[in-house]
VOGU-221984 format. One record per residue: residue in three letters; chain; x, y, z of N, C-alpha, C in turn. Coordinates in steps of 0.2 Angstrom, whole numbers, plus 2048, in hexadecimal, padded with zeros to 3 digits. Example, Ala and Ser with C-alpha at 12.3 -4.5 7.8 and 13.67 -1.06 7.14 Angstrom:
BEGIN
<type=ALA mol=A n_X=842 n_Y=7E4 n_Z=827 ca_X=83E ca_Y=7EA ca_Z=827 c_X=842 c_Y=7F0 c_Z=827> $
<type=SER mol=A n_X=840 n_Y=7F5 n_Z=823 ca_X=844 ca_Y=7FB ca_Z=824 c_X=840 c_Y=800 c_Z=827> $
END
This chain:
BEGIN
<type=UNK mol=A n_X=804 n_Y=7FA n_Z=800 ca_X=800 ca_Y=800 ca_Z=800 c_X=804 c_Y=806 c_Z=800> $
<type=UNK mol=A n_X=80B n_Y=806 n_Z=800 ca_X=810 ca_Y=80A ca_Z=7FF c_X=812 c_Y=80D c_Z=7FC> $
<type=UNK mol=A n_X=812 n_Y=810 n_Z=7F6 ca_X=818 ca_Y=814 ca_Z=7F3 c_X=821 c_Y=816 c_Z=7F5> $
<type=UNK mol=A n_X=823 n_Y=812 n_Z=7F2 ca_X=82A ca_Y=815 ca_Z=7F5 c_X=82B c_Y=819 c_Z=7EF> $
<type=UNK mol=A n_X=833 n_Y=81D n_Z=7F0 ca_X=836 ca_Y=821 ca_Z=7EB c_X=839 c_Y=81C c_Z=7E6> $
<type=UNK mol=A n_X=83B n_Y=81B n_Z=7E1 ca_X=83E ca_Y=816 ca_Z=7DC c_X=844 c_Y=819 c_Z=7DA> $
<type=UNK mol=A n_X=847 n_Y=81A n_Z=7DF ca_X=84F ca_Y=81E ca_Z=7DE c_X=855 c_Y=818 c_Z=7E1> $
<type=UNK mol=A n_X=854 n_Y=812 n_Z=7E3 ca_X=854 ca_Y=80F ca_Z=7EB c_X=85A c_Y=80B c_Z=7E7> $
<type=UNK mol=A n_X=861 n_Y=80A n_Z=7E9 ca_X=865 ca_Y=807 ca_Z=7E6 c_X=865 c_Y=7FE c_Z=7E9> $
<type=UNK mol=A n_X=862 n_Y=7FD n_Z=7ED ca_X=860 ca_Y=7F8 ca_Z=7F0 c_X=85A c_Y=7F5 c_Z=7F6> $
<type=UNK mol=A n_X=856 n_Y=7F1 n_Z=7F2 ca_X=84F ca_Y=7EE ca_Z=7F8 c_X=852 c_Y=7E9 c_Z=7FB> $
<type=UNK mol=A n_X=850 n_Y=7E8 n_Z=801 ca_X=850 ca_Y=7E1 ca_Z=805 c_X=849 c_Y=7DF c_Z=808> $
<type=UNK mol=A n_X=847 n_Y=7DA n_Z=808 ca_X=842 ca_Y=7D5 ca_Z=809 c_X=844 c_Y=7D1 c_Z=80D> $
<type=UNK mol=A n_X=845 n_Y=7D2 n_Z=815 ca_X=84A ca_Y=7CC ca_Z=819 c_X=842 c_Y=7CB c_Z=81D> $
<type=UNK mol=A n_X=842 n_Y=7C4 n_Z=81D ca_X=83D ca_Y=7C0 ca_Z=823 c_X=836 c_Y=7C3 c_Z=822> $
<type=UNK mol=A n_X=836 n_Y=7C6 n_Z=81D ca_X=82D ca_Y=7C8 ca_Z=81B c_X=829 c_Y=7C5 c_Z=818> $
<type=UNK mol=A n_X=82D n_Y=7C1 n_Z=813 ca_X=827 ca_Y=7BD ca_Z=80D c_X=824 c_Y=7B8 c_Z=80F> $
<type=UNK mol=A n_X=828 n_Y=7B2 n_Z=817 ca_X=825 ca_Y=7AE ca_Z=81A c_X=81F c_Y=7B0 c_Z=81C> $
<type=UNK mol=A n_X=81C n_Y=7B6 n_Z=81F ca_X=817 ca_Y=7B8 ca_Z=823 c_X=80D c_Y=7BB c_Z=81F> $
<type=UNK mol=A n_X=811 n_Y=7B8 n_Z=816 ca_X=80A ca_Y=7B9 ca_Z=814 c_X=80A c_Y=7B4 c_Z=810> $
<type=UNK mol=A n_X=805 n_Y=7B3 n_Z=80A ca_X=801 ca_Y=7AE ca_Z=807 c_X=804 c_Y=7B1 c_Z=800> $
<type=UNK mol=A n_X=806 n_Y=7AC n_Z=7FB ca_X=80A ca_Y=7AC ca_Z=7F6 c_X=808 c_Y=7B3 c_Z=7F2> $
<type=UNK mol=A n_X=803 n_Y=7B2 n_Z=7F3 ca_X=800 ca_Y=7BB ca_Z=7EB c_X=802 c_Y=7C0 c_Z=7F0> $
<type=UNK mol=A n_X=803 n_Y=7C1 n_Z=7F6 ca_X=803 ca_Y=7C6 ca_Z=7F8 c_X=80B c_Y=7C8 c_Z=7F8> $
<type=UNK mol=A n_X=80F n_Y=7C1 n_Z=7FB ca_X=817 ca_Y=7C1 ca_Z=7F9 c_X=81A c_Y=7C3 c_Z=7F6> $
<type=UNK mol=A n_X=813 n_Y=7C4 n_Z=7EF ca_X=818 ca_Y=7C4 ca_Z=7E8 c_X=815 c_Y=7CD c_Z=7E8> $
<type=UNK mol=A n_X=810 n_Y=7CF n_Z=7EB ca_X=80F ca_Y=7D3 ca_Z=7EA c_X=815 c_Y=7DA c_Z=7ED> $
<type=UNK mol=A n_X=816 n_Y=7D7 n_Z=7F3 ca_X=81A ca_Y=7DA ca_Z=7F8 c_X=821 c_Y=7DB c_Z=7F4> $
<type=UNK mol=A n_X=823 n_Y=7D7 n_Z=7F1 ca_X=829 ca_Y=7D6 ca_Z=7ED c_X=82A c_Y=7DD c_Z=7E5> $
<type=UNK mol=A n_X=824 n_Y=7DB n_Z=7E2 ca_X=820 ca_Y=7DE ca_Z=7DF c_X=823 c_Y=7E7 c_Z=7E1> $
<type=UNK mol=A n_X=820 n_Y=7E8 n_Z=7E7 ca_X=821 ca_Y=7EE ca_Z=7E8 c_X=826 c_Y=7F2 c_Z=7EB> $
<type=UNK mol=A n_X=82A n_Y=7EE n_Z=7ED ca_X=832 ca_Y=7EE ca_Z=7EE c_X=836 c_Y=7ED c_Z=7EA> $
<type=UNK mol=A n_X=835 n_Y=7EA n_Z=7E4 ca_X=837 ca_Y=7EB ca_Z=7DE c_X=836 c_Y=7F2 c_Z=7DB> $
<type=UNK mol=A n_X=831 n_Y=7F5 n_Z=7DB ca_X=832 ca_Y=7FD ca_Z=7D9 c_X=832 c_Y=800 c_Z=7DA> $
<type=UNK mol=A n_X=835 n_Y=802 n_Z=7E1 ca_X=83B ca_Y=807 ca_Z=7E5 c_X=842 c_Y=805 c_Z=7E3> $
<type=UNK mol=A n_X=843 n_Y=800 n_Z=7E0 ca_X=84B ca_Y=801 ca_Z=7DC c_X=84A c_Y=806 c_Z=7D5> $
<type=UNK mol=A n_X=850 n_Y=808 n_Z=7D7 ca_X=854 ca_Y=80B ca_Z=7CF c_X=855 c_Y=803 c_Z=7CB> $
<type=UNK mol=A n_X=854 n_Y=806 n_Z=7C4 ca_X=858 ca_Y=801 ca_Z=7C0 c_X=85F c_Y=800 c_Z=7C2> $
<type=UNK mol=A n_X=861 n_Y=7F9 n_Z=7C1 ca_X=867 ca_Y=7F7 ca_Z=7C1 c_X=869 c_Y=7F7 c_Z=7CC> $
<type=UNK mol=A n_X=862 n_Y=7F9 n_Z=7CF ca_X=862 ca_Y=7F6 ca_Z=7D7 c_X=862 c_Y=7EF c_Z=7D7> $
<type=UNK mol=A n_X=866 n_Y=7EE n_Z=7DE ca_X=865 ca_Y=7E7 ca_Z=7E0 c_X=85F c_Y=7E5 c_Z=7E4> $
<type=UNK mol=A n_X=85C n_Y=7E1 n_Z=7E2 ca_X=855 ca_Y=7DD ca_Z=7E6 c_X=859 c_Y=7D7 c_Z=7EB> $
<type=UNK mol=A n_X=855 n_Y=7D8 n_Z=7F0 ca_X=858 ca_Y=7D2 ca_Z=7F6 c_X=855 c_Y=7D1 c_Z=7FB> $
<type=UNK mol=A n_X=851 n_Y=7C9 n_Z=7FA ca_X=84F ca_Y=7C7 ca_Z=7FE c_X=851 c_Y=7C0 c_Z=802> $
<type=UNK mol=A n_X=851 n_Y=7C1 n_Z=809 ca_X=854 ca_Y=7BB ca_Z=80C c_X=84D c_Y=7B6 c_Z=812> $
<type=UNK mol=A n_X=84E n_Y=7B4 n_Z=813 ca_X=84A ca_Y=7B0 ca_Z=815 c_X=84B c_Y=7AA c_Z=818> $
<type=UNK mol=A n_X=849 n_Y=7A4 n_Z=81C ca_X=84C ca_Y=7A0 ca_Z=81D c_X=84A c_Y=79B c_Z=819> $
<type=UNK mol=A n_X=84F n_Y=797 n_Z=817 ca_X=850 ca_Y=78F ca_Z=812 c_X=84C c_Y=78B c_Z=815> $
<type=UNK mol=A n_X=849 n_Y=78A n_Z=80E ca_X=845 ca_Y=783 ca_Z=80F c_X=844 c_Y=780 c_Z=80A> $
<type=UNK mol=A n_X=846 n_Y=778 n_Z=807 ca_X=847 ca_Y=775 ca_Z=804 c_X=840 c_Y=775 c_Z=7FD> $
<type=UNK mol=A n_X=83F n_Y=771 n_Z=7F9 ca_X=83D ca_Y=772 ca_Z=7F1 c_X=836 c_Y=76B c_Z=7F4> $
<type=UNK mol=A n_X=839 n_Y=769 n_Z=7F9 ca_X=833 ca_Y=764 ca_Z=7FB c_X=82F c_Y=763 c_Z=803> $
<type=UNK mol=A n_X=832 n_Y=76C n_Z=807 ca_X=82F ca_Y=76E ca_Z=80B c_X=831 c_Y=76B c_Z=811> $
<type=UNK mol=A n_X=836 n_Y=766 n_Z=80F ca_X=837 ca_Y=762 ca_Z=817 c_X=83D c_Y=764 c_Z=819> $
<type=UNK mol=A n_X=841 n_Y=768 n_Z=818 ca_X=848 ca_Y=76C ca_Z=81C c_X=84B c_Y=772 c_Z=819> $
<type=UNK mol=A n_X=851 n_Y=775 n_Z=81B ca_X=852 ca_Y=771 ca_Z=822 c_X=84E c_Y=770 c_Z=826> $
<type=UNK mol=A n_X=851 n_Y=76C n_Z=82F ca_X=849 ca_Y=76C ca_Z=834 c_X=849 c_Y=773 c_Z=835> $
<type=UNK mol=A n_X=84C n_Y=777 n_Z=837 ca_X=84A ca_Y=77C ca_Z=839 c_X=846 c_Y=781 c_Z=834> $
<type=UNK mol=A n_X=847 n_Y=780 n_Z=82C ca_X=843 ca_Y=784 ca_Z=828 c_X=839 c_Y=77E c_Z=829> $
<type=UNK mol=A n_X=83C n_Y=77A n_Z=82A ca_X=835 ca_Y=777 ca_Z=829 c_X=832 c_Y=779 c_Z=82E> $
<type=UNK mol=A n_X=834 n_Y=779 n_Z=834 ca_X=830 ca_Y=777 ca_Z=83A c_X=82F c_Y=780 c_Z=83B> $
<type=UNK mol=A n_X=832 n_Y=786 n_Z=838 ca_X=82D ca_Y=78D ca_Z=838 c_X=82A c_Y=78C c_Z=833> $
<type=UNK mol=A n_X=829 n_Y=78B n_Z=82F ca_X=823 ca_Y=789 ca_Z=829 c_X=81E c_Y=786 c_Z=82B> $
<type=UNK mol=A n_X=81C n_Y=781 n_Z=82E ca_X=81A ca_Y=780 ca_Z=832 c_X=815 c_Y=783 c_Z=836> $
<type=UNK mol=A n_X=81A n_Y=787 n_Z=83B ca_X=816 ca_Y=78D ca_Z=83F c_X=814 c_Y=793 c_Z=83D> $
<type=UNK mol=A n_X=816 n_Y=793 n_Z=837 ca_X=813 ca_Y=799 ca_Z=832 c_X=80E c_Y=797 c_Z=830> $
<type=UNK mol=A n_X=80C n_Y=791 n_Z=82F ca_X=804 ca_Y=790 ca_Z=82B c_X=7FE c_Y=790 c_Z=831> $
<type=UNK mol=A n_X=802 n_Y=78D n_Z=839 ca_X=7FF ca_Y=78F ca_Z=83E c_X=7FC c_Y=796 c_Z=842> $
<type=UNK mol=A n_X=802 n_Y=79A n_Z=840 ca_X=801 ca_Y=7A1 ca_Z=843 c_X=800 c_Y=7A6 c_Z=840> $
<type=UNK mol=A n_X=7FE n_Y=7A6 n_Z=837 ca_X=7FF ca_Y=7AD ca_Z=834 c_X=7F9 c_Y=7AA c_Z=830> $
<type=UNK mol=A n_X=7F6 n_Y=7AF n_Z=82E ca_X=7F3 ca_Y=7AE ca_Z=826 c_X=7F4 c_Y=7AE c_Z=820> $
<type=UNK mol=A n_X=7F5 n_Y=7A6 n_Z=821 ca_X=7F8 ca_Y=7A7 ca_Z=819 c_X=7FF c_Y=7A5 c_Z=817> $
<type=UNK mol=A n_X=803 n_Y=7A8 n_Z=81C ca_X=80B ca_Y=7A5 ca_Z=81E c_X=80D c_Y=79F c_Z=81D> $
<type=UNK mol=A n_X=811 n_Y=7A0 n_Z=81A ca_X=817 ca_Y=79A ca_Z=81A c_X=81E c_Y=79B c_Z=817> $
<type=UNK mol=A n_X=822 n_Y=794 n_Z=819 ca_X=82A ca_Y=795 ca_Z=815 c_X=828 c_Y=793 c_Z=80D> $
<type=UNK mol=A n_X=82C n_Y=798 n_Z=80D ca_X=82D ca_Y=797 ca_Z=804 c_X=834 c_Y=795 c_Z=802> $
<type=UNK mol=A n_X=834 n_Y=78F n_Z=7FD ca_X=83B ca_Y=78B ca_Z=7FC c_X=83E c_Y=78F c_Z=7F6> $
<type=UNK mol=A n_X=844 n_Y=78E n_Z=7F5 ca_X=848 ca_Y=793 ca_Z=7F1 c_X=845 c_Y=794 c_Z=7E9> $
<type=UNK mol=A n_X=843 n_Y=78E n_Z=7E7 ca_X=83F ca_Y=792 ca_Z=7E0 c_X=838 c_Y=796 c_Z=7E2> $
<type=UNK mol=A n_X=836 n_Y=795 n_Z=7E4 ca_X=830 ca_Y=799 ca_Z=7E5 c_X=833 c_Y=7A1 c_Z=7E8> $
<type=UNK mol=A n_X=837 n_Y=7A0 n_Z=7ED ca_X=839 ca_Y=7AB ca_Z=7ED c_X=83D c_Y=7AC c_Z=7E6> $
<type=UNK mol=A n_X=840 n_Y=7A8 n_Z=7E2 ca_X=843 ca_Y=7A9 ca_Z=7DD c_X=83D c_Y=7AB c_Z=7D6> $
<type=UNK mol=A n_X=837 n_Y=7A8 n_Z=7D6 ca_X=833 ca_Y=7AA ca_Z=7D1 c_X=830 c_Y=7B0 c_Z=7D4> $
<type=UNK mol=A n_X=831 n_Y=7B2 n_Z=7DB ca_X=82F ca_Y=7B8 ca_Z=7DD c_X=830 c_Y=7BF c_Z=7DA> $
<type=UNK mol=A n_X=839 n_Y=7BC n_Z=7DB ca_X=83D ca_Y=7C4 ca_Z=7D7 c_X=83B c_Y=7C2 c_Z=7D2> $
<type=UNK mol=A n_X=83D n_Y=7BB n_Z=7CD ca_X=83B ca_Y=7BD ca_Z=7C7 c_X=836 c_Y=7C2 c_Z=7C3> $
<type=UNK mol=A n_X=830 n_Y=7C0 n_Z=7C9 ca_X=829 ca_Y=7C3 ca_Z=7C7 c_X=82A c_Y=7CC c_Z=7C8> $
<type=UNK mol=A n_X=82D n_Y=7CD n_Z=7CE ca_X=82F ca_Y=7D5 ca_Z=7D3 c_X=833 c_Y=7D7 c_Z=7CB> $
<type=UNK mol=A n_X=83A n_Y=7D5 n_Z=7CA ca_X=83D ca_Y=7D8 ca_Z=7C5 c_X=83A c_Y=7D7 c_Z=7BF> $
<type=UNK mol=A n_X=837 n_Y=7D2 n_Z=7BC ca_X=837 ca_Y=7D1 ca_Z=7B6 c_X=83C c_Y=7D0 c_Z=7B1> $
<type=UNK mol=A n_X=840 n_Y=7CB n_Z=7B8 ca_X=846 ca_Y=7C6 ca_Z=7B3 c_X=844 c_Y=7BF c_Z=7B2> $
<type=UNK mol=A n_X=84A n_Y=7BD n_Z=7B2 ca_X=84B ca_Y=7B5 ca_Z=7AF c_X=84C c_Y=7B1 c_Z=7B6> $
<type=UNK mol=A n_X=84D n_Y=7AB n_Z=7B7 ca_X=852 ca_Y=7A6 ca_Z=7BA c_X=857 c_Y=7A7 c_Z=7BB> $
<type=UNK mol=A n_X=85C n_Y=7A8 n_Z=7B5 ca_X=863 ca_Y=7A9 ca_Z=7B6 c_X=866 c_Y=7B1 c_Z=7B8> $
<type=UNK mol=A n_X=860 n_Y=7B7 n_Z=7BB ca_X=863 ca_Y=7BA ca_Z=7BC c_X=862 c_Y=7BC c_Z=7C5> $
<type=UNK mol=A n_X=861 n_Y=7B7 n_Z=7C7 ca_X=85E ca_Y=7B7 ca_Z=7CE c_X=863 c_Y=7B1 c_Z=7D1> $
<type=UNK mol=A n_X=869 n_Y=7B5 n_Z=7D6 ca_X=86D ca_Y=7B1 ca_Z=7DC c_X=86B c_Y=7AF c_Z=7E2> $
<type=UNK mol=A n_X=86C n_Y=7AA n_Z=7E3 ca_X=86A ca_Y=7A6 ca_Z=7E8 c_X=870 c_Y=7A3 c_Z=7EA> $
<type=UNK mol=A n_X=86E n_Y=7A5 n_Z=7F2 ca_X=875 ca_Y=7A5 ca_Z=7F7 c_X=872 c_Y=7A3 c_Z=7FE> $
<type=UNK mol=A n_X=873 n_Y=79B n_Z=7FE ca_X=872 ca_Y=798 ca_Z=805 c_X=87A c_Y=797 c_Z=80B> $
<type=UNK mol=A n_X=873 n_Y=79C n_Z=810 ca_X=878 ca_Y=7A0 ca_Z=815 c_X=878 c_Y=79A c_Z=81B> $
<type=UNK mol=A n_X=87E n_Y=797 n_Z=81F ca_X=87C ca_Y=793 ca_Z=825 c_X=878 c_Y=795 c_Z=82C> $
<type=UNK mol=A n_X=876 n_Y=793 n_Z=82F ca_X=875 ca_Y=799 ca_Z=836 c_X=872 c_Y=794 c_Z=83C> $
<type=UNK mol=A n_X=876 n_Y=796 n_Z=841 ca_X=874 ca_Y=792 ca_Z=848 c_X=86E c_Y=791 c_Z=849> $
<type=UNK mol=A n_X=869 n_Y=795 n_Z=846 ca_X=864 ca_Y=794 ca_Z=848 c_X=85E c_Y=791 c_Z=843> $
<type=UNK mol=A n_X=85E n_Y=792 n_Z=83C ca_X=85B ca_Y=792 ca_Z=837 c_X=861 c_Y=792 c_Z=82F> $
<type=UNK mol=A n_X=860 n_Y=78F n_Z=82D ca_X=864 ca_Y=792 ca_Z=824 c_X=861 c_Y=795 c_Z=820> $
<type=UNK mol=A n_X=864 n_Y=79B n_Z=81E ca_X=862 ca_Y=79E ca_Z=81A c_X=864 c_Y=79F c_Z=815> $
<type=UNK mol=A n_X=85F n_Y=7A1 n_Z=810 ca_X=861 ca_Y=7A2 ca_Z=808 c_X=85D c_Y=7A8 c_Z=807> $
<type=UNK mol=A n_X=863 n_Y=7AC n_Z=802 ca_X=863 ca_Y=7B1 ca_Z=800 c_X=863 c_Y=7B2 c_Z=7F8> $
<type=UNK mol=A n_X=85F n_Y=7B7 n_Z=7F7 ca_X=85E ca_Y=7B5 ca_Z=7ED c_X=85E c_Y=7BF c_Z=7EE> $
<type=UNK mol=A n_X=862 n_Y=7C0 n_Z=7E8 ca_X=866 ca_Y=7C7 ca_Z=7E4 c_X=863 c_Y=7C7 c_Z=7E0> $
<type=UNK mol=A n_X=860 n_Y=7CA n_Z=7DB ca_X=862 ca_Y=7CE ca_Z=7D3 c_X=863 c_Y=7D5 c_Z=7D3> $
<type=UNK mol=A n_X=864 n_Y=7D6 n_Z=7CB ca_X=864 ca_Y=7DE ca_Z=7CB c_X=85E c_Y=7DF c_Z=7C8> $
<type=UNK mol=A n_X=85A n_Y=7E8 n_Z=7C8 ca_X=855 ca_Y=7E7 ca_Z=7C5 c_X=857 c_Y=7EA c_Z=7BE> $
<type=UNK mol=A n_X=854 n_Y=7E6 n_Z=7B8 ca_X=858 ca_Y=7E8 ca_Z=7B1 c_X=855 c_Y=7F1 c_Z=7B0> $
<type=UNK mol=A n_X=857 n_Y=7F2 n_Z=7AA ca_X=855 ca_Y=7F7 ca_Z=7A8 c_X=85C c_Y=7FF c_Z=7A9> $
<type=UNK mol=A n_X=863 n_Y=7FB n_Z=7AB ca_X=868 ca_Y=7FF ca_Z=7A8 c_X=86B c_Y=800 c_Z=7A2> $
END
């Protein structure tokens, strides 16, 4: 429901897209993508969770409690926040980075691109 300014040489998207339901996700994304300048970097990180929803345990078992305590919520595995940006920026596959992070507590993965149009 925001307007940002579209000057922004970089969005981040940390720990937000777990807490809604996929259209709105993508919508959120959507709109964080147009607060970048062209040629911005998009960044959304999130916690890992496998293409068949059962790990790591710790991404499953908050996935989990996301469908128990939000509306709508859950973990999203790394192709899915990837067709995100693709949809956000209006790229491809191969231009979106994916970078799984390890963590005491949960693993994370992290996905880049830039927004075209330099």
């Amino acid at each position: 429901a925001v307007e940002l300014p579209t000057d922004h040489d970089v969005a981040l998207l940390c720990n937000v897209l777990h807490l809604h339901t996929e259209a709105r996700a993508i919508g959120i994304a959507e709109a964080t993508a147009r607060a970048l300048r062209p040629g911005g970097t998009f960044v959304i990180k999130e916690v890992l969770l496998d293409e068949l929803h059962r790990g790591p345990a710790a991404g499953a078992y908050f996935s989990v409690s996301l469908v128990a305590y939000t509306k709508g919520g859950r973990g999203y595995e790394v192709n899915e926040l990837r067709r995100m940006v693709e949809i956000a920026l209006g790229c491809g596959p191969s231009d979106v980075k994916v970078h799984r992070e390890p963590s005491q507590l949960a693993d994370q993965v992290v996905l880049t691109a830039t927004k075209p149009g330099v």
